[in-house]
C-alpha positions, 0 to 999 in steps of 0.5 A: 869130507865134503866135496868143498873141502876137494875143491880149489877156490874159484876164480869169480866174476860178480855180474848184475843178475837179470830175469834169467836168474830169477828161478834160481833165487825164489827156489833157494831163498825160499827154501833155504829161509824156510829151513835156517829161520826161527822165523820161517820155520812154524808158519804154515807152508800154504801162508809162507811160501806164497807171502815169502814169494811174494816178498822177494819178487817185490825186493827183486823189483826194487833192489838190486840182484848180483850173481857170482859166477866162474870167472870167463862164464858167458851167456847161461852161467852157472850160478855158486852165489847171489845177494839181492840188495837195496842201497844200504839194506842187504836182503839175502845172500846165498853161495851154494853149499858146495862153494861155501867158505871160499869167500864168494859171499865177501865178495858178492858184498865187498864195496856195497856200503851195506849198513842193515840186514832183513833176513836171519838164519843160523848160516848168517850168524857168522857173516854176521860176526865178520860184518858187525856193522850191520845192524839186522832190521826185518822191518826194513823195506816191507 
């Protein structure tokens, strides 16, 4: 049994990300689209992770970072999920692995108004199904 399954759901804060936070996402994202891409997966690591860094730092730039932390967190929060969006345009979410299945990651995207997604793994193809609005367009926003 997994320790998510011990785990009660988390009373969550939603909270704009900042710099700070920004290790956390390139470690995750990076590695995480790394593993769950059919896209990611066959390019060499020397050309994906410099080109896939540096497109999340220019996403970081021009969109907007939202952490779910343990509600009453203060200062350096502990961090169970983030999504990185752009207006209408959902870049990537993220909840620990641990924290998956509690809902974090409905509602780090609840109210957004989200209509496009630029990036698909195997763990987005069931938000996916709950938010079938969302049309995916990996050539949204470079």
């Amino acid at each position: 049994m997994s320790e998510a399954m011990n785990l009660v759901a988390p009373a969550v804060s939603i909270l704009p990300g900042d710099e700070r936070d920004h290790a956390f996402v390139y470690a995750t994202w990076l590695q995480s689209y790394r593993k769950l891409s059919d896209f990611a997966k066959p390019i060499a690591r020397e050309v994906y992770f410099p080109a896939q860094h540096d497109r999340i730092e220019r996403l970081l730039r021009i969109g907007r970072l939202h952490v779910a932390v343990p509600e009453g967190s203060s200062g350096m929060h502990t961090i169970l999920g983030y999504c990185v969006t752009d207006g209408a345009l959902l870049h990537w979410v993220y909840v620990k692995g641990n924290w998956r299945q509690m809902g974090i990651a409905g509602k780090l995207l609840e109210g957004r108004g989200l209509q496009q997604f630029t990036h698909w793994t195997y763990d987005f193809d069931h938000m996916a199904r709950r938010l079938a609005n969302l049309k995916y367009n990996p050539y949204a926003a470079g």
